[in-house]
ZALOMI-963865 format. One record per residue (C-alpha): residue number from 1; x negated, y negated, z negated. Coordinates in steps of 0.1 Angstrom, whole numbers, plus 5000, padded with zeros to 4 digits. Each point is the difference from the previous one (the first is absolute). Example, Ala and Ser with C-alpha at 12.3 -4.5 7.8 and 13.67 -1.06 7.14 Angstrom:
<torlos>
<num:1; X:4877; Y:5045; Z:4922>
<num:2; X:4986; Y:4966; Z:5007>
</torlos>
This chain:
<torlos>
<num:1; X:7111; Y:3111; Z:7329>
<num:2; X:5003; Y:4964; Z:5010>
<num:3; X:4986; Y:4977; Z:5025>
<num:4; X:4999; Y:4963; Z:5004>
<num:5; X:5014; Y:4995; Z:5033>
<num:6; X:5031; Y:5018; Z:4988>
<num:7; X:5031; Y:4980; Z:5010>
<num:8; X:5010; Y:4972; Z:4978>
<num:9; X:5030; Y:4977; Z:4993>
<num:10; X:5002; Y:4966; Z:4984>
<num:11; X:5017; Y:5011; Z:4964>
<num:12; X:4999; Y:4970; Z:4979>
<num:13; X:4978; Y:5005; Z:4966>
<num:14; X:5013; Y:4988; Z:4966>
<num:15; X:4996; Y:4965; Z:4997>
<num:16; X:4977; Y:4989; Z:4967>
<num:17; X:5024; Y:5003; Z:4969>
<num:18; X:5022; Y:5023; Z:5016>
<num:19; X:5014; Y:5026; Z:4982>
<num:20; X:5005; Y:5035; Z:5010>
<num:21; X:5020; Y:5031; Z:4984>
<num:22; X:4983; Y:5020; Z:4974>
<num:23; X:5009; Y:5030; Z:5021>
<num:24; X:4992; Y:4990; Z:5031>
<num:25; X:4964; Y:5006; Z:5021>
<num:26; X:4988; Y:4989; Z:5031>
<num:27; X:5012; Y:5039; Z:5013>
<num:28; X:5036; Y:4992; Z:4988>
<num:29; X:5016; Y:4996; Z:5034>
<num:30; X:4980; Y:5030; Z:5020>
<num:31; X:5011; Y:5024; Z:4964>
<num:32; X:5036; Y:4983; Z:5005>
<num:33; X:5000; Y:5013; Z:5039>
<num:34; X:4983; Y:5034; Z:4989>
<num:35; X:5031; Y:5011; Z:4977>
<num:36; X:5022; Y:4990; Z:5030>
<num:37; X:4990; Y:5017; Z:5025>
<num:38; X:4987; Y:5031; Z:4976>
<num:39; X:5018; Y:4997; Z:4968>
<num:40; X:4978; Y:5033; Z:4985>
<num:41; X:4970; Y:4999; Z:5014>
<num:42; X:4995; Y:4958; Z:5006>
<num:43; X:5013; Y:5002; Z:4954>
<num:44; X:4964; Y:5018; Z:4997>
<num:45; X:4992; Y:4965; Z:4997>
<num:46; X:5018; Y:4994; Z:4970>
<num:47; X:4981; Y:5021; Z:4982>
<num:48; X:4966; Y:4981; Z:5007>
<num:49; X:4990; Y:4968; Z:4987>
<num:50; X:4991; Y:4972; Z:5018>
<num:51; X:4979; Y:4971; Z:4995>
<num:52; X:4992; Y:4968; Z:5020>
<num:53; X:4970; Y:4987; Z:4999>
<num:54; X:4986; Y:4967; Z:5007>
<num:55; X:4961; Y:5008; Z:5011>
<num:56; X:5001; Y:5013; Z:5038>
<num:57; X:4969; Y:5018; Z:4992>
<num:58; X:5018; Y:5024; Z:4977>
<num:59; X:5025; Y:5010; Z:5030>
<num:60; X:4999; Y:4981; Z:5031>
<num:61; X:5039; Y:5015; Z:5003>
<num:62; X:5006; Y:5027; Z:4981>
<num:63; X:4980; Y:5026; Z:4981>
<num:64; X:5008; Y:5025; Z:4969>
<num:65; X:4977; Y:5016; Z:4977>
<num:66; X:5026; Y:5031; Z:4997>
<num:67; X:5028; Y:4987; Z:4977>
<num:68; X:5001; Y:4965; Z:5010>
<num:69; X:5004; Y:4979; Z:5031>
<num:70; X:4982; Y:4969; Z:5008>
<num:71; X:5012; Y:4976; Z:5023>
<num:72; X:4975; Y:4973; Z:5009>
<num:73; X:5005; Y:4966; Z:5015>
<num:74; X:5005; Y:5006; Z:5032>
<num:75; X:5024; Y:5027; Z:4997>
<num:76; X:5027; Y:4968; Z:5005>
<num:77; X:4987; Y:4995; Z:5034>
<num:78; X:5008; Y:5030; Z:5016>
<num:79; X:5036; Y:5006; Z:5015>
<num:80; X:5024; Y:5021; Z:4981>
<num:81; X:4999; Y:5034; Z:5022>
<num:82; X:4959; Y:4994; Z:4992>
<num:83; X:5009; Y:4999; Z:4968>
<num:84; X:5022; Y:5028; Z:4996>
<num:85; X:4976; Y:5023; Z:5016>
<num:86; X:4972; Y:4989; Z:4973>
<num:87; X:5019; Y:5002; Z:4973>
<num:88; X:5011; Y:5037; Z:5009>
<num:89; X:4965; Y:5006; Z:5007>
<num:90; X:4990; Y:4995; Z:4965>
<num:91; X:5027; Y:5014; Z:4985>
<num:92; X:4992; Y:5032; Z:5017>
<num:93; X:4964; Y:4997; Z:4992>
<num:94; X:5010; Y:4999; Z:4964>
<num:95; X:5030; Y:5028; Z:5002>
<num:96; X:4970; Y:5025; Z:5014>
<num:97; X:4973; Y:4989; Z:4973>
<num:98; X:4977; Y:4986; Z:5021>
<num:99; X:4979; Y:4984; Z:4981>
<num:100; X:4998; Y:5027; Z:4970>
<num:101; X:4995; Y:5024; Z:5025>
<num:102; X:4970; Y:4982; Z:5016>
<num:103; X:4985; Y:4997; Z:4964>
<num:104; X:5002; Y:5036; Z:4994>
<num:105; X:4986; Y:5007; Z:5040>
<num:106; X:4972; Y:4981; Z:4985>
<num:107; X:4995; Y:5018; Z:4968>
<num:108; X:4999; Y:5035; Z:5017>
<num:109; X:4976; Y:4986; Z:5035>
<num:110; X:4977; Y:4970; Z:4980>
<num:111; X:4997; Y:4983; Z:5032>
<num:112; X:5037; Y:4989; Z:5012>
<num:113; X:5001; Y:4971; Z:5027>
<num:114; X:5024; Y:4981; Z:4988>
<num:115; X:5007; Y:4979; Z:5036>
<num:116; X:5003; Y:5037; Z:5016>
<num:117; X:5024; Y:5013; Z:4975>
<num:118; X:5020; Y:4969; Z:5006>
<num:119; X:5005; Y:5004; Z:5035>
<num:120; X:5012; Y:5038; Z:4998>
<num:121; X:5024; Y:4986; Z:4975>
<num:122; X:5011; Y:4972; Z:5017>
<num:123; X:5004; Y:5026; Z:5030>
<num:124; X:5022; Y:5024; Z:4982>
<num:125; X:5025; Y:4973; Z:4992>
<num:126; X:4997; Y:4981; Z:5031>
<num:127; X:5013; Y:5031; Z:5019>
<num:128; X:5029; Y:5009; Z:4969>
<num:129; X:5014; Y:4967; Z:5006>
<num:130; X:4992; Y:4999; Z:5044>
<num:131; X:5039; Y:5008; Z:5007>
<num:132; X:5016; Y:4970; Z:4981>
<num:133; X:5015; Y:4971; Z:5025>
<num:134; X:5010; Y:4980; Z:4967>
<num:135; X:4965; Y:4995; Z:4992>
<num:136; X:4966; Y:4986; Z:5016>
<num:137; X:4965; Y:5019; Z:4997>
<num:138; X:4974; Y:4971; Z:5004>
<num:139; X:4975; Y:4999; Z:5035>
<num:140; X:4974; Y:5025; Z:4996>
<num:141; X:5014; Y:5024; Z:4971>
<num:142; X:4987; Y:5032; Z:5004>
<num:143; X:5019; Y:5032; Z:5007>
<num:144; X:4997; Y:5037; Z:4989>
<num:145; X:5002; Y:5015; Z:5037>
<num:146; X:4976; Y:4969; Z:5009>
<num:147; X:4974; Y:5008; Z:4978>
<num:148; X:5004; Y:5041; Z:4998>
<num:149; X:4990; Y:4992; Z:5040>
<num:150; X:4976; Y:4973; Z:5002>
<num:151; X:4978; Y:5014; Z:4967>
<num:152; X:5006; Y:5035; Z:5005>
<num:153; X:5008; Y:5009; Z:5037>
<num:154; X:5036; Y:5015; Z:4982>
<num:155; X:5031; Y:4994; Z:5023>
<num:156; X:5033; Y:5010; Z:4986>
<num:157; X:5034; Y:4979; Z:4991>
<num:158; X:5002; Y:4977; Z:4975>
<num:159; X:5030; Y:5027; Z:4983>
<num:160; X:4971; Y:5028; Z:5000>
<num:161; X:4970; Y:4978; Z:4989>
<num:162; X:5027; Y:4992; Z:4965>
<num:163; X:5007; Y:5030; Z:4995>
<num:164; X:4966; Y:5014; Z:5005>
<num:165; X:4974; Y:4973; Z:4986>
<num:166; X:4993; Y:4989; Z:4961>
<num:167; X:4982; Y:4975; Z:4993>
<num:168; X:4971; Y:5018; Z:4978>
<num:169; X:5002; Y:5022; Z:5032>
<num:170; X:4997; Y:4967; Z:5020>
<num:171; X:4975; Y:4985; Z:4989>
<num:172; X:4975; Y:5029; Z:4997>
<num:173; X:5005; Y:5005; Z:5037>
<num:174; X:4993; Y:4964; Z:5009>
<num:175; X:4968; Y:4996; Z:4977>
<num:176; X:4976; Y:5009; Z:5015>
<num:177; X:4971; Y:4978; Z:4986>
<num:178; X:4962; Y:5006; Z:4994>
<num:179; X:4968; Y:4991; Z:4977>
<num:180; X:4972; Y:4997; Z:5015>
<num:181; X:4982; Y:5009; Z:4966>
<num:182; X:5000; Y:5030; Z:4983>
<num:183; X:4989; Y:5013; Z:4965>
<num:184; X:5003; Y:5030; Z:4984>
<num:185; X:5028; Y:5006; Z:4978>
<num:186; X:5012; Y:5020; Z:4970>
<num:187; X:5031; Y:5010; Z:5012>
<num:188; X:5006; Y:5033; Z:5024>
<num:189; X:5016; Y:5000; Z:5032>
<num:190; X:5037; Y:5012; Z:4999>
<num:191; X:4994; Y:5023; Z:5028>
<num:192; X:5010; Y:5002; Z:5041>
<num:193; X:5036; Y:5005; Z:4989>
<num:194; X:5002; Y:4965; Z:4988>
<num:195; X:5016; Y:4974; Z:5022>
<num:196; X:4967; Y:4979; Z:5023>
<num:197; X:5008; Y:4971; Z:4981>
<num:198; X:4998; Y:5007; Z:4968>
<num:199; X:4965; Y:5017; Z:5005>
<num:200; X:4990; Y:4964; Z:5015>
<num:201; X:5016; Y:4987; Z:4963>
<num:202; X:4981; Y:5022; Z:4978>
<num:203; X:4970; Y:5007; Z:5022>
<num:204; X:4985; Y:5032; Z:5020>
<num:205; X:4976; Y:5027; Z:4995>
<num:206; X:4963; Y:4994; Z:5007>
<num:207; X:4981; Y:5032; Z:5022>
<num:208; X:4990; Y:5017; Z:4967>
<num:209; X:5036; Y:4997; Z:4984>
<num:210; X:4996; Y:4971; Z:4977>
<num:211; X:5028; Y:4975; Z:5000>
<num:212; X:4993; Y:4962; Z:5019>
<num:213; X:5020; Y:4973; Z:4988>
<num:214; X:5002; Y:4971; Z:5021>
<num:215; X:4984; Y:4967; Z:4985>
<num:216; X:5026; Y:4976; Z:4991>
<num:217; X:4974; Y:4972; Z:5004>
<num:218; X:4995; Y:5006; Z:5035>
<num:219; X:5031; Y:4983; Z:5025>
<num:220; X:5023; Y:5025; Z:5015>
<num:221; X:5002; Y:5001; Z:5038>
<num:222; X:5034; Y:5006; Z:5013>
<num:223; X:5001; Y:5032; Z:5023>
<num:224; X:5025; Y:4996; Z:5033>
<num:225; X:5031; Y:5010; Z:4981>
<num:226; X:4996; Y:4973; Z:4974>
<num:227; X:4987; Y:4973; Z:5029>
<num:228; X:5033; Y:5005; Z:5021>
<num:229; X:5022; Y:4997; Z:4969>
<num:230; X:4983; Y:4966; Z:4993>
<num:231; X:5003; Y:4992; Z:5030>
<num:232; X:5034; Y:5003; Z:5007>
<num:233; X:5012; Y:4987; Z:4965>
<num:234; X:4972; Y:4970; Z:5010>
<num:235; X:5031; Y:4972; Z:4991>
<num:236; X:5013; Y:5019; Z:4969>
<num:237; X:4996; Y:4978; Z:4965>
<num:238; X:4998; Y:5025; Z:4971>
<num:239; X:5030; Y:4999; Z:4979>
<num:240; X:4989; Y:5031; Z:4975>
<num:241; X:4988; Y:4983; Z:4964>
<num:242; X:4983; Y:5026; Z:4969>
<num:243; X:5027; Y:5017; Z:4987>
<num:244; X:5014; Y:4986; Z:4969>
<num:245; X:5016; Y:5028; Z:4985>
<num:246; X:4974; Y:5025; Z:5000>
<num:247; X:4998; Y:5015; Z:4969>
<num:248; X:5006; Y:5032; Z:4977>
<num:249; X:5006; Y:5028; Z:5027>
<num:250; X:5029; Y:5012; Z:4977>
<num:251; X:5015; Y:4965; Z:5015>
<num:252; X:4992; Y:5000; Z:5033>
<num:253; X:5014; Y:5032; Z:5006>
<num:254; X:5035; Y:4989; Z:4988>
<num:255; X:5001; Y:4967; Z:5021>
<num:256; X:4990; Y:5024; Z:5028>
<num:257; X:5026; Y:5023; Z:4991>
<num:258; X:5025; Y:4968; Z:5000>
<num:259; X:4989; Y:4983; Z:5029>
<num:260; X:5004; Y:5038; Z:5024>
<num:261; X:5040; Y:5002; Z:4982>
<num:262; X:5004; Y:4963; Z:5011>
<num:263; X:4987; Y:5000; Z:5033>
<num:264; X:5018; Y:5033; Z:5010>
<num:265; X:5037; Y:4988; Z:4984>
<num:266; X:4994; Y:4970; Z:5020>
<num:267; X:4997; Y:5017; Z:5031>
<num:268; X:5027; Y:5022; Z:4998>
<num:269; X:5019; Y:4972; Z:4989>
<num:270; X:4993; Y:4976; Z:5032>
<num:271; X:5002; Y:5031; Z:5026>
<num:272; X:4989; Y:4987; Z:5032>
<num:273; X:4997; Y:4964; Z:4988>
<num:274; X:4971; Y:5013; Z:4975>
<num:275; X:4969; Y:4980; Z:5006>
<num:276; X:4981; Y:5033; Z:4997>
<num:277; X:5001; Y:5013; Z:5037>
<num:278; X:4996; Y:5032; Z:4987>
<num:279; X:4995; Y:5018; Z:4968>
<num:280; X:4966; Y:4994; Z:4996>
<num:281; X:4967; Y:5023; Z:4994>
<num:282; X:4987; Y:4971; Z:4977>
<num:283; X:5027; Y:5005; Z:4977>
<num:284; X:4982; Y:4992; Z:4963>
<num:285; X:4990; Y:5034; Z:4981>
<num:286; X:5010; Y:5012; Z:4973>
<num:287; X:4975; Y:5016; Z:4979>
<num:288; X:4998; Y:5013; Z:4965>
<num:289; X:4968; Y:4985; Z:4983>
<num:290; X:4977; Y:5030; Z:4998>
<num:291; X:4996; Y:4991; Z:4966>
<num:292; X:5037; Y:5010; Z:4993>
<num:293; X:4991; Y:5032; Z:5018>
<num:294; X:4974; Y:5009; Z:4981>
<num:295; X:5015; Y:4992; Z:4969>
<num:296; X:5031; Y:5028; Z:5005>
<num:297; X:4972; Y:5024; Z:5017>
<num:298; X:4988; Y:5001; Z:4969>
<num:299; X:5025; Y:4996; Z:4978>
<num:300; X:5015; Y:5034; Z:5012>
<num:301; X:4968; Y:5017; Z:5002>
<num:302; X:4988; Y:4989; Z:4965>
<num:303; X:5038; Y:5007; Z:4981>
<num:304; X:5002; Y:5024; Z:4973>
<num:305; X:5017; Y:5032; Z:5017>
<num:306; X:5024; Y:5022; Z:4976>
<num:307; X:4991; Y:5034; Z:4996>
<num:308; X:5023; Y:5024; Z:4972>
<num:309; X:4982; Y:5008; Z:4965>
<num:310; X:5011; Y:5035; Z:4986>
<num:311; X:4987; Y:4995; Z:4971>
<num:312; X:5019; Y:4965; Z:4990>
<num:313; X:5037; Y:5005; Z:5002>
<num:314; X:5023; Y:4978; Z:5023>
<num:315; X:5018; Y:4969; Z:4979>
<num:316; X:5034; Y:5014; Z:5005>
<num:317; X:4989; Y:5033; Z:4983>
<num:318; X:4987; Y:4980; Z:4971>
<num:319; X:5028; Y:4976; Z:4995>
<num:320; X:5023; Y:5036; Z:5002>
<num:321; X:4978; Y:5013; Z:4976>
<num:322; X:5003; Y:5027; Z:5025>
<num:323; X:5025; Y:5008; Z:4996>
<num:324; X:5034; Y:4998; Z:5022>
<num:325; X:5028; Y:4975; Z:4990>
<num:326; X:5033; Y:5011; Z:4986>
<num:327; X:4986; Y:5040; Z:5005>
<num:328; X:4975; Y:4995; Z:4981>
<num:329; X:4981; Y:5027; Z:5021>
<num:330; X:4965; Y:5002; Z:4998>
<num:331; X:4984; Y:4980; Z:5039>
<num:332; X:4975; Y:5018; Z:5017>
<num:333; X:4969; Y:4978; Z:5003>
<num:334; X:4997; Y:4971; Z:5017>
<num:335; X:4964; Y:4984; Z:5014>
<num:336; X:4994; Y:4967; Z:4996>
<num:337; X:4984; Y:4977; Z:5018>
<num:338; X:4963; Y:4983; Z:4998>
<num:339; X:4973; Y:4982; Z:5024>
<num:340; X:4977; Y:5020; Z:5022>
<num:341; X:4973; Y:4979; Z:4990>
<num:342; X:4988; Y:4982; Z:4973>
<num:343; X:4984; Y:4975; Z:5022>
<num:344; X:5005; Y:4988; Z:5036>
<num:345; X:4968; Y:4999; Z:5022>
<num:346; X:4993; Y:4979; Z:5030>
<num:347; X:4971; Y:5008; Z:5025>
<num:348; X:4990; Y:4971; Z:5021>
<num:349; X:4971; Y:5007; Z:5027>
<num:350; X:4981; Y:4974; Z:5014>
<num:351; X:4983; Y:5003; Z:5033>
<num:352; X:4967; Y:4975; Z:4998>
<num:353; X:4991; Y:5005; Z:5039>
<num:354; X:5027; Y:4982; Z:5009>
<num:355; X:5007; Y:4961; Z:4996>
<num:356; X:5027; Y:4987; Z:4974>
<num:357; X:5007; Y:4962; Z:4996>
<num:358; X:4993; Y:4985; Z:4962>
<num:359; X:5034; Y:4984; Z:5000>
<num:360; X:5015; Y:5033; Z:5014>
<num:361; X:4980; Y:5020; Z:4972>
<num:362; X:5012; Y:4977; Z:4972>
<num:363; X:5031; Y:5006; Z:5006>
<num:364; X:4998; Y:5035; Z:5002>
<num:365; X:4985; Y:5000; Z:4971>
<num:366; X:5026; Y:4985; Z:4985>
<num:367; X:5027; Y:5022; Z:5010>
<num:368; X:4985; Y:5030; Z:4988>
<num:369; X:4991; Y:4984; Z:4966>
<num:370; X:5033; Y:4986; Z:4994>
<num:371; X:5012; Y:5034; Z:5013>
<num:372; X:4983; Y:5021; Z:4976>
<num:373; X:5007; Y:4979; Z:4970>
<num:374; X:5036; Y:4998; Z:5006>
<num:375; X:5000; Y:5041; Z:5005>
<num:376; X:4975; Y:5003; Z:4972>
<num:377; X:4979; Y:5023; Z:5027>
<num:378; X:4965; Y:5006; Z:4999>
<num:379; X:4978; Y:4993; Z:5031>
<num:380; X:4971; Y:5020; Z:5015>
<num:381; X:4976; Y:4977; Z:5023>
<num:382; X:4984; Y:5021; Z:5029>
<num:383; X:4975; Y:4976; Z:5023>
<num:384; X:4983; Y:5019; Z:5026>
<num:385; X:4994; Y:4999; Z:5039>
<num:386; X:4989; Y:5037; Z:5016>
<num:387; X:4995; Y:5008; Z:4958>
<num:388; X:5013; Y:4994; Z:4969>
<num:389; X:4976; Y:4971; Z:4981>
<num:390; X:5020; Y:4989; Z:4976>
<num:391; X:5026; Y:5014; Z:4972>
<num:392; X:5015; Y:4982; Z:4973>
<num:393; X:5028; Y:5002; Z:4980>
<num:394; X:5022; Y:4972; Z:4987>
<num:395; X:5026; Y:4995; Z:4974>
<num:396; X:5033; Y:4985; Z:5011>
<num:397; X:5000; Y:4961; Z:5012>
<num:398; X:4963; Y:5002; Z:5008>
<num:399; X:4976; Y:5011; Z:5031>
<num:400; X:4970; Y:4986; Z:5014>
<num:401; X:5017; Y:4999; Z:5035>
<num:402; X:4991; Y:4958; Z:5003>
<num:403; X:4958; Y:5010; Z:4996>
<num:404; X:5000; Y:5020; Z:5027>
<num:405; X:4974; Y:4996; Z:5029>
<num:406; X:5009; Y:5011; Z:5034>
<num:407; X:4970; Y:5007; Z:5025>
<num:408; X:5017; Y:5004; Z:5034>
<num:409; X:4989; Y:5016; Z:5031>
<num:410; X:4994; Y:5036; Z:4985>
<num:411; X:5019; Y:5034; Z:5006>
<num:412; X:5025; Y:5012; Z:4980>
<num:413; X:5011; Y:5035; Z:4988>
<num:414; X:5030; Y:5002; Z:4981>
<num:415; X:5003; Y:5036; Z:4988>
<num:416; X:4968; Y:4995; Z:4969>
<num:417; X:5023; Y:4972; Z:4987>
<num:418; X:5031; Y:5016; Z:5003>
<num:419; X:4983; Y:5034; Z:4985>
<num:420; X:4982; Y:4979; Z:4970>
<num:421; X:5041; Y:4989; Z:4996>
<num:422; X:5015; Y:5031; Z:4994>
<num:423; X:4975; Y:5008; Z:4973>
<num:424; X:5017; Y:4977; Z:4978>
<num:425; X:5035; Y:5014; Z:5010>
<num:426; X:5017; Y:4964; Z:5007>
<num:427; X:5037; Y:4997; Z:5001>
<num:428; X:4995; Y:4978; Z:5036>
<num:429; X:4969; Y:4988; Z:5015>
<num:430; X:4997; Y:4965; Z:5019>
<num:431; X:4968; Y:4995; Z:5027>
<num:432; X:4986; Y:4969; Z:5007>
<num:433; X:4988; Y:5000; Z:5036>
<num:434; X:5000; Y:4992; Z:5037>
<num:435; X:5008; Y:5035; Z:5006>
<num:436; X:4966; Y:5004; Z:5026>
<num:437; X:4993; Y:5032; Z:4993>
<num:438; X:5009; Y:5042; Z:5000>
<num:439; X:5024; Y:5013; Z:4971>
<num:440; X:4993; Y:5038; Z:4994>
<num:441; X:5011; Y:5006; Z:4972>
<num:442; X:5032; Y:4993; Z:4992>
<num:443; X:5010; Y:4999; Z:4955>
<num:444; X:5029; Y:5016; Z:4981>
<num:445; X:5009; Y:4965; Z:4989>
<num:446; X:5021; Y:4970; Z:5022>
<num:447; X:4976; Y:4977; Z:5015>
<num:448; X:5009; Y:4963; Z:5009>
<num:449; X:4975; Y:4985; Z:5027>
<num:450; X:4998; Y:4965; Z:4992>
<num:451; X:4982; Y:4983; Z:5028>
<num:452; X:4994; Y:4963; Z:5019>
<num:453; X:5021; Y:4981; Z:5024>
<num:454; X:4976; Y:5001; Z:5028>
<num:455; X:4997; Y:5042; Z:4996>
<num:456; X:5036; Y:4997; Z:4999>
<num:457; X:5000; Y:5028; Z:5036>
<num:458; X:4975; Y:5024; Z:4988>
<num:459; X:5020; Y:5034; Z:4994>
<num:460; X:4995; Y:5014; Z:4963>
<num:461; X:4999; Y:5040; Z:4995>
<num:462; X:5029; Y:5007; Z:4974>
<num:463; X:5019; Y:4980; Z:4971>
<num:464; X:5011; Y:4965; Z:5006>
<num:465; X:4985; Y:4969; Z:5017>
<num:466; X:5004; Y:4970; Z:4980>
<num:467; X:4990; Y:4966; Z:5019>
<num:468; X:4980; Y:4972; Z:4977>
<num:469; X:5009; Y:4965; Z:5022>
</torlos>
């Protein structure tokens, strides 16, 4: 978000063999300042580390790879309202997850622009932090309203363009890049309902249905949405490093989950010295890893239900002897209790028109075997497209989810599956799929549609959607 004919000062360096406080950073003074002006939301800062570092190549100024802020060289050289204003700037780029968010963009889309999704970034914080006298944007910073206009022909108030704009939501609007090679794919289309860009991600439909994938070999070309975005952010320096943090989802939802309760305490602290102008769209998200989800789903689904036995008494009438106390009157009898059934059964449909990514199948895969061996539930295997092609039974801990093939580009029909599944009376039933495809028949049993990030929009026809990102 920087640019080298930002203002400068004359702030002396240390001097060889001077020493500095453990505790202190070349973004000291600006974080000092911060907590002055906006004790709540300017203390966000306390909760990052920082880091300064000698090499300008690593950050000219400043730069953070989502937990940690650099500070390069030159950050010394600019004057303290510059300063302020960079520092704040990263802080908020880390407080909204930037840079974890960027790496899961790029998991779900395969072919992020980093440079682009830096400038809608730097734009959403640019504009949160606009109304502050007490600090100093550098020359050429981009702005949400700025860029909503210039990309995408959008005029509205910086207030509305907060309020209204994420930055997932951003950037999908502002890439509008294309391959000029094509090749056909595995992978189906998600449908029209699908947002434009996310087609361009995963690829479009060839005349006789079958997917195209564009060719990663092949340059992209930048449509006019993506040229006038460059264009205006032509002085910006990228200041978003790889993420550093991004690890078990389990984890990243609970730093996301800590990060939204910090940023919005902070700004209800500050009031109208916040340096969030408003309460922002881009909040982080908090989301339960679908492999939690899928793990109670199931769990309730596959739990022994109690059902009364007439011919086992209750324990009470045993330890009684039935028999009442002190009366000694004979009880009349009382039930007991026992298991529907001996043993709990899963049903888990696979759909092999569609497209399901090998790491997203592993862990599947995983789920359901740790699933059934902690429930001690046997799982039926039904692999099919417009027909059933495959059965197979499995005993608990085990299925042969990892070996299977998926073909792409076919139709599917649901019902044969879901009719094959009721044969083996299951106590829930999971389906594997992209949901393209009709649903007439509709089972006795719960069904759990378990389906990819990038079919996250198309509808499903009963049960519950589960999302796999």
């Amino acid at each position: 978000m920087n640019d080298p004919r930002i203002p400068v000062t004359t702030a002396k360096m240390p001097m060889p063999g001077q020493t500095t406080s453990l505790h202190r950073h070349r973004g000291t003074r600006a974080i000092q300042k911060m907590v002055e002006f906006a004790p709540s939301t300017g203390g966000l800062a306390l909760w990052i580390r920082h880091r300064d570092v000698p090499d300008a190549t690593q950050a000219a100024f400043a730069a953070n790879d989502g937990t940690t802020i650099f500070y390069g060289p030159r950050f010394d050289e600019l004057t303290l309202p510059v300063q302020i204003g960079l520092v704040a700037h990263q802080v908020l780029h880390v407080a909204l997850r930037h840079a974890q968010r960027r790496d899961a963009l790029a998991r779900l889309l395969g072919n992020l622009d980093a440079k682009l999704y830096n400038i809608c970034a730097d734009a959403i914080v640019n504009s949160s932090l606009s109304h502050l006298s007490w600090l100093e944007l550098p020359p050429g910073s981009v702005l949400l309203e700025d860029l909503l206009s210039a990309s995408l022909h959008i005029h509205q108030s910086v207030e509305k363009s907060l309020l209204e704009w994420d930055l997932e939501r951003l950037y999908r609007a502002v890439d509008d890049r294309r391959r000029s090679g094509l090749f056909q794919g595995q992978r189906k289309a998600a449908g029209n309902q699908q947002d434009s860009s996310i087609g361009d991600a995963v690829g479009r439909r060839s005349e006789d249905g079958e997917k195209q994938v564009a060719d990663p070999e092949q340059p992209a070309q930048d449509g006019q949405c993506a040229a006038r975005a460059r264009y205006l952010a032509e002085r910006m320096i990228s200041d978003l490093l790889p993420a550093a943090d991004s690890g078990q989802p389990e984890a990243e939802a609970e730093q996301s989950r800590e990060w939204r309760e910090r940023v919005l305490r902070a700004h209800a602290g500050d009031g109208a010295h916040s340096m969030l102008r408003e309460l922002l769209a881009d909040l982080p998200k908090v989301r339960t890893p679908w492999e939690q989800l899928l793990r109670t789903q199931l769990a309730r689904g596959l739990s022994h239900q109690t059902d009364l036995s007439w011919s086992r008494p209750s324990r009470s009438y045993l330890a009684n002897q039935g028999r009442a106390a002190g009366s000694g009157r004979r009880m009349p009898w009382e039930p007991g209790i026992s298991s529907s059934k001996a043993v709990a059964r899963l049903v888990v449909m696979v759909d092999v028109s569609g497209s399901i990514e090998p790491v997203i199948l592993a862990r599947f895969a995983g789920e359901i075997e740790s699933i059934t061996r902690r429930l001690g539930a046997r799982a039926v295997i039904i692999v099919g497209d417009n027909q059933v092609t495959a059965v197979q039974q499995f005993e608990p801990g085990r299925s042969n989810l990892r070996d299977i093939q998926f073909r792409g580009g076919g139709g599917t029909d649901f019902a044969p599956l879901l009719r094959e599944a009721e044969v083996h009376a299951p106590d829930i039933g999971v389906f594997l799929t992209d949901l393209d495809g009709p649903a007439n028949y509709r089972p006795t049993f719960p069904v759990l549609w378990c389906v990819p990030l990038e079919y996250a929009q198309m509808p499903h026809p009963f049960g519950r959607k589960l999302i796999l990102d």
